[in-house]
C-alpha positions as CSV (number, residue, x, y, z in Angstrom):
1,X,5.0,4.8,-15.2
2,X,4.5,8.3,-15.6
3,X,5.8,10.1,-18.6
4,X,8.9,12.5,-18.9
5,X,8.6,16.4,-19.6
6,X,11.3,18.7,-21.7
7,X,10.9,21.0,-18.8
8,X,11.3,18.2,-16.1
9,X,13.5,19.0,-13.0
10,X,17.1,17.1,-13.0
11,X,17.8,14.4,-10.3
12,X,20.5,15.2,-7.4
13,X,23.8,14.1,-7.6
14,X,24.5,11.8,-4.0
15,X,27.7,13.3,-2.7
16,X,28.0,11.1,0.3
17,X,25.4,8.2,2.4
18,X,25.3,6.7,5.2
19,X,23.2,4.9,7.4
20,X,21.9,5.8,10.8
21,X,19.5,2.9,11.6
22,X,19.1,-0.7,10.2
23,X,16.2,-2.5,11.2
24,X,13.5,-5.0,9.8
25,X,10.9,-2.3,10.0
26,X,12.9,1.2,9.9
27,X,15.9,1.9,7.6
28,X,17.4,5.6,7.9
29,X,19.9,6.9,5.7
30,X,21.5,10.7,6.1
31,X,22.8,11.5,2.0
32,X,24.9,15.0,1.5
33,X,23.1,16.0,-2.1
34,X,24.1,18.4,-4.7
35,X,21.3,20.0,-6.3
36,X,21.0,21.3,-10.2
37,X,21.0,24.3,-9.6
38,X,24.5,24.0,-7.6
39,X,22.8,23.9,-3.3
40,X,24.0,21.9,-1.2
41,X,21.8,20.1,1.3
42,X,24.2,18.4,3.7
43,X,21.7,16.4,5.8
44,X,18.8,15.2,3.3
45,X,16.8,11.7,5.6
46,X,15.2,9.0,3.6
47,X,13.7,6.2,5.1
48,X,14.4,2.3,3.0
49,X,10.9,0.3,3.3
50,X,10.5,-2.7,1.6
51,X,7.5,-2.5,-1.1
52,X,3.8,-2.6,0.2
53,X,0.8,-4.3,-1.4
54,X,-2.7,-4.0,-1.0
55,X,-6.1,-5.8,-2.7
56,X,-9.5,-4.7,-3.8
57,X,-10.8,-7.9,-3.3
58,X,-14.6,-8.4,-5.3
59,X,-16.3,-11.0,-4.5
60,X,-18.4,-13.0,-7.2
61,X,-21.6,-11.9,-5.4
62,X,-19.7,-8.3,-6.0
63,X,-19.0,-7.3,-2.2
64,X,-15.6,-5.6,-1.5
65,X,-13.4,-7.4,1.2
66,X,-11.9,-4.8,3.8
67,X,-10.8,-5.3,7.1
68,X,-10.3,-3.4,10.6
69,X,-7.3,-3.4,12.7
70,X,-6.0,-1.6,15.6
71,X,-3.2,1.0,14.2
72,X,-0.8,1.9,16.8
73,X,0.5,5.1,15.5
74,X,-2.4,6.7,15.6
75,X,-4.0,4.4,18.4
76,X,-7.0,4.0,16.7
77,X,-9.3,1.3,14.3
78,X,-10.4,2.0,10.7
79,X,-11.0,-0.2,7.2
80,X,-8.5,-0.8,5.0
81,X,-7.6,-3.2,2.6
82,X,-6.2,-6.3,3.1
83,X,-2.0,-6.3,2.2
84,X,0.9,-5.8,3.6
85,X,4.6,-6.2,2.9
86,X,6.2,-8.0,-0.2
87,X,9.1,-10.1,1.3
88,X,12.5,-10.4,0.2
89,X,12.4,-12.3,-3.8
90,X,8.7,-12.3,-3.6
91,X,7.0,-10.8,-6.5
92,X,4.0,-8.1,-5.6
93,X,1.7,-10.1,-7.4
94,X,2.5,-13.1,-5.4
95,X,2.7,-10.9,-2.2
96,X,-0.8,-10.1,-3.0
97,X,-2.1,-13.0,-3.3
98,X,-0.5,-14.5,0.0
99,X,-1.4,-11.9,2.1
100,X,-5.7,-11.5,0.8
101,X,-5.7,-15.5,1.3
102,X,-3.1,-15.1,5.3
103,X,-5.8,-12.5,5.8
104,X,-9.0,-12.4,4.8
105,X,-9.0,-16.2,3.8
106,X,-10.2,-15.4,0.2
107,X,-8.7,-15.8,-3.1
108,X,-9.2,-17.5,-6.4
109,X,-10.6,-15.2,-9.1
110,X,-9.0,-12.8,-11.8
111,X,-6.1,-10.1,-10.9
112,X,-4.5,-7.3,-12.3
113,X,-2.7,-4.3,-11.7
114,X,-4.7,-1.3,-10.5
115,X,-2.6,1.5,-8.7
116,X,0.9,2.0,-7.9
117,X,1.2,4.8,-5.1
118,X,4.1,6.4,-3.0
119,X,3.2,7.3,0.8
120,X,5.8,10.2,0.5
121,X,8.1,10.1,-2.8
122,X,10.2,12.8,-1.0
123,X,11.6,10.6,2.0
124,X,10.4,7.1,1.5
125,X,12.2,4.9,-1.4
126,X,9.1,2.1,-1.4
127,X,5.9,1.5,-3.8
128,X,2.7,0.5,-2.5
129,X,0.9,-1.6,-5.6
130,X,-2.5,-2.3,-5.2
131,X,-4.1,-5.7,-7.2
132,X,-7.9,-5.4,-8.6
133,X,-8.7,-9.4,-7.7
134,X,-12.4,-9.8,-9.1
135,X,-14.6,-12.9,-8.3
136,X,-12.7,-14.1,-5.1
137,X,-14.2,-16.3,-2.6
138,X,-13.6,-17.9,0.5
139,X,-11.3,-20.6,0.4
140,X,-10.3,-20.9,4.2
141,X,-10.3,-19.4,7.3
142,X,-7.9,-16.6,7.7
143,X,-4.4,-17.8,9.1
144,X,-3.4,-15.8,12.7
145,X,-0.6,-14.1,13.1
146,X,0.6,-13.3,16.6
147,X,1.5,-10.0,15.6
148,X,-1.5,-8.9,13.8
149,X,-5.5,-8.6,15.4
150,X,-8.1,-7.8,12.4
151,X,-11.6,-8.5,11.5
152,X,-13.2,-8.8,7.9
153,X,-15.7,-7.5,6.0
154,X,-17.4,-8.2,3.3
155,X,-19.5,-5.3,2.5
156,X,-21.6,-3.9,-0.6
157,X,-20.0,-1.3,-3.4
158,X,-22.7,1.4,-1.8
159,X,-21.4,0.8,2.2
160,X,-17.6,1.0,0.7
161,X,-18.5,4.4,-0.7
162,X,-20.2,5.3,2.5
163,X,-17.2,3.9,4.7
164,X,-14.7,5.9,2.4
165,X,-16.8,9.3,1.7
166,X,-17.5,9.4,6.1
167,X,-13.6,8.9,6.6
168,X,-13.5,5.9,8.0
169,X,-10.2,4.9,5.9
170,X,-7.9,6.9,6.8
171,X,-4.6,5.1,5.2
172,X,-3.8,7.1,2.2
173,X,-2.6,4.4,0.6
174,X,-5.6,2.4,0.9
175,X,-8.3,5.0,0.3
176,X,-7.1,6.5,-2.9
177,X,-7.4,2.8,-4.9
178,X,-10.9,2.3,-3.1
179,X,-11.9,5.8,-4.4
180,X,-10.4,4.9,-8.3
181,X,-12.2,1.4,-8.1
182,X,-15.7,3.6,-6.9
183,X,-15.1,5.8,-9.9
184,X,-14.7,3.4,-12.2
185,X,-16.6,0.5,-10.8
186,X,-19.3,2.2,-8.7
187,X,-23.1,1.1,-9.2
């Protein structure tokens, strides 16, 4: 976690919450705040997600695993990691691990931590951790969902710096750990 500062701004005080919304995939809340310095902000919006998860998955012939999907927000393709959404009394970790293996079909190797990243601290109350999974290989054919339409690929440590220096990430959330692993791991 990050550390704490003498001169570090207070937290606001929650004078009232409810909710708007309550769905699966979108959870909006309306909170009346008081801040420290005495302002009132009557309507302050947060959105609830559920914690993310993503993987820089090595391979032991050191290739990074990414994939391509259609995004419908933006109604476009790009690379990204493999992840997705820790489920209810799943750990990340274990989140991780399902989702490289639902997705990609790899897994095995050594994990650990490597990045823990907001999309927007200010509205958003979710994490996005991102595993380092080194010396994965492929252990079965990726597992289908109905809902989801990607491809893999398996690419060299140069072509992932190519891929992330030309912008062709362009989820925050995924290209910030592929540029940490590239400045710490990059041949």
């Amino acid at each position: 976690m990050s550390r704490t500062y003498a001169d570090d701004p207070q937290p606001w005080q929650v004078l009232s919450s409810k909710y708007l919304y309550r769905k699966r995939w979108l959870t909006l809340r309306q909170d009346r705040v008081r801040l420290p310095g005495g302002g009132v902000i009557d309507e302050y919006f947060v959105n609830e997600y559920t914690p993310w998860t993503n993987i820089i998955a090595v391979t032991t012939e050191r290739k990074l695993v990414l994939v391509r999907q259609f995004r419908y927000g933006l109604g476009a393709v790009h690379f990204e990691l493999p992840g997705g959404v820790v489920d209810a009394g799943e750990e990340p970790a274990e989140a991780a691990r399902r989702e490289l293996l639902e997705e990609t079909g790899f897994g095995g190797g050594q994990w650990q931590p490597f990045l823990t990243l907001s999309a927007n601290p200010a509205l958003q109350t979710n994490l996005t951790q991102t595993f380092l999974a080194t010396g994965v290989e492929q252990l079965q054919k990726p597992l289908s969902e109905a809902t989801e339409e990607l491809t893999i690929h398996v690419v060299a440590v140069a072509e992932a710096r190519r891929i992330v220096l030309e912008g062709e990430v362009i989820q925050a959330l995924h290209a910030a750990p592929l540029l940490k692993f590239l400045l710490l791991h990059g041949e």
